[in-house]
C-alpha positions as CSV (number, residue, x, y, z in Angstrom):
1,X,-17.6,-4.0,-12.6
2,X,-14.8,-3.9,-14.7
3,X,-12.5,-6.6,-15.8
4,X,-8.8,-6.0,-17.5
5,X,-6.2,-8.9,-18.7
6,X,-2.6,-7.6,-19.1
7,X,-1.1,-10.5,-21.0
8,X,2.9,-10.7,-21.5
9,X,3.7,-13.5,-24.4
10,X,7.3,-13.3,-23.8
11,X,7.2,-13.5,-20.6
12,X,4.4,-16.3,-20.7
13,X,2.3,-14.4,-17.7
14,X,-1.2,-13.2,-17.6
15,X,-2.9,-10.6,-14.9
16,X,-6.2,-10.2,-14.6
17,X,-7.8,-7.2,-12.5
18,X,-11.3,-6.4,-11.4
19,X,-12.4,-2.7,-10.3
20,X,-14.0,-2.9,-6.6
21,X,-16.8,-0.7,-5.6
22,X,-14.2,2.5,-5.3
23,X,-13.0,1.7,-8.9
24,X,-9.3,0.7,-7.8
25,X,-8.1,-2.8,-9.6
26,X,-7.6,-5.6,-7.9
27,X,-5.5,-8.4,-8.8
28,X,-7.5,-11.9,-9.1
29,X,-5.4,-15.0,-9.2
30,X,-6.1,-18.2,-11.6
31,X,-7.3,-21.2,-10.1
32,X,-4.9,-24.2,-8.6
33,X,-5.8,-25.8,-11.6
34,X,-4.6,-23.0,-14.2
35,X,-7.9,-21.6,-15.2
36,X,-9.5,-18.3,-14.7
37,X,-13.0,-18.0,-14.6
38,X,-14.8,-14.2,-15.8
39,X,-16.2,-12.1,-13.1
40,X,-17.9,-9.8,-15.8
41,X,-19.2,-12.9,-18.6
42,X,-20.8,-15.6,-16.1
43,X,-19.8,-18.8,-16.8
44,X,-16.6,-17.9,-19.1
45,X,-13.6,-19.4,-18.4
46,X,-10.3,-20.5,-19.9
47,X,-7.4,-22.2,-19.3
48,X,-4.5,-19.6,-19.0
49,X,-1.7,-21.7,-20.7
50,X,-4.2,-22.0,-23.6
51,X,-3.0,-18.3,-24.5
52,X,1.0,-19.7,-24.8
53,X,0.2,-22.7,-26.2
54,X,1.6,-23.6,-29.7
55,X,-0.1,-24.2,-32.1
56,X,-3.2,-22.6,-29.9
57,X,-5.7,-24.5,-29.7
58,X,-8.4,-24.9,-32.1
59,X,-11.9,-23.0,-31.8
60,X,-13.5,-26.4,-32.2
61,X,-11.6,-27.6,-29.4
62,X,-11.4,-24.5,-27.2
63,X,-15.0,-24.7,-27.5
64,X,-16.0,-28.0,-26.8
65,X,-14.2,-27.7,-23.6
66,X,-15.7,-24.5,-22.5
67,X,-19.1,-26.5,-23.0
68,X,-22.2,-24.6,-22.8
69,X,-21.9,-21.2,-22.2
């Protein structure tokens, strides 16, 4: 399984796509709550508006949030 992330920063919009088992991309959708969890790294996930936000977010923080990977 393959997982892709088309990000647009102007545009402020994120896709993400996973290959089924006959290799075509399928569009997943973020959570409600604005985060998408990995299909390919188990227990990755992020928030999608961290990606816009500015100043991003620190790796201290960003990582403390993630918790325990």
């Amino acid at each position: 399984m393959r997982e892709h992330w088309i990000t647009d920063p102007e545009r402020k919009e994120a896709d993400f796509y996973v290959r089924d088992e006959r290799g075509l991309l399928c569009l997943i959708e973020p959570y409600p709550s604005g985060t998408y969890r990995s299909l390919v790294l188990p227990g990755f996930w992020l928030k999608v508006d961290w990606l816009w936000q500015e100043p991003l977010p620190t790796v201290l923080k960003t990582l403390k949030e993630l918790g325990p990977l």
